[in-house]
C-alpha angles and dihedrals in degrees: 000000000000125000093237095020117127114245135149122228095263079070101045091049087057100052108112095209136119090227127110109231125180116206108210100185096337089310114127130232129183114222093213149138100051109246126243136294092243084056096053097048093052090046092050090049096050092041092051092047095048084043091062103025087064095040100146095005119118092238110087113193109212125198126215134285080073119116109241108204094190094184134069097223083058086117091061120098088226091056114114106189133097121137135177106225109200082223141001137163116219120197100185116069106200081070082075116094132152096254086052152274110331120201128014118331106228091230126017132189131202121187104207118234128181087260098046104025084092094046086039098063103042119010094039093039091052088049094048087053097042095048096047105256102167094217142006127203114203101199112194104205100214103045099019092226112153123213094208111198105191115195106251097180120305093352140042111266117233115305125262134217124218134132132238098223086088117039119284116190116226105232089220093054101028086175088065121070113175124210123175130188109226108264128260118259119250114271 
């Protein structure tokens, strides 16, 4: 495997590596290295709230590392998709399955890092749009300013600014707004 090589999901799935690798239309990326500490914290505190925040609702957020297979055909040995969302709320629940979540996510976060910011903003957002996710957070760690794409139709609208040091509401869950304090820096 090659960081930039071409390779479907039969392939991945036979890579005996520790290594997490995401496949965007057969391109490989390697997941590594781990982010920061500031990115997992705040991770961990939006994932906890939204944890609580849908208890006994039918919409489960997961947090990475869970494979994403955009994509229905995800089952075929040809398909070439599989991403690990920092964080993403599913509604349906028979896209649940053991090996992971199958079709669009209604909500995805990603937390950007100096390796993925770039992949973040334009491959990932073009496969979050391709594939039907309602709406995409684009959380920057240090300001906590948020790029927000909402589904208008077939495409995601422009996009919008805000920052998630004050509350900002999901569209697909208008009963959920989300805040974060900056985290904290590593000791």
């Amino acid at each position: 495997m090659e960081p930039g090589g071409r390779y479907t999901l039969a392939e991945r799935n036979q890579w005996e590596t520790d290594e997490q690798w995401e496949l965007i239309s057969g391109i490989a990326y390697a997941m590594s290295p781990a982010p920061r500490l500031k990115h997992q914290r705040l991770l961990g505190r939006i994932f906890t709230r939204l944890s609580i925040l849908l208890e006994g609702k039918p919409c489960e957020p997961f947090i990475a590392p869970v494979d994403l297979y955009p994509f229905p055909d995800a089952q075929d040995d040809r398909a070439d998709t599989v991403v690990q969302p920092d964080l993403m709320i599913v509604c349906d629940p028979t896209q649940c399955r053991e090996a992971g979540v199958f079709g669009a996510p209604a909500w995805v976060l990603e937390i950007l890092s100096a390796t993925t910011a770039w992949k973040d903003q334009t491959d990932k957002k073009q496969l979050y749009q391709e594939c039907g996710v309602t709406e995409y957070w684009i959380l920057n760690p240090d300001n906590l300013d948020l790029i927000i794409y909402r589904r208008e139709g077939d495409r995601f609208g422009p996009p919008t600014g805000a920052n998630l040091a004050d509350p900002v509401q999901l569209t697909v869950l208008p009963e959920i707004t989300l805040a974060a304090e900056p985290a904290h820096e590593a000791r």
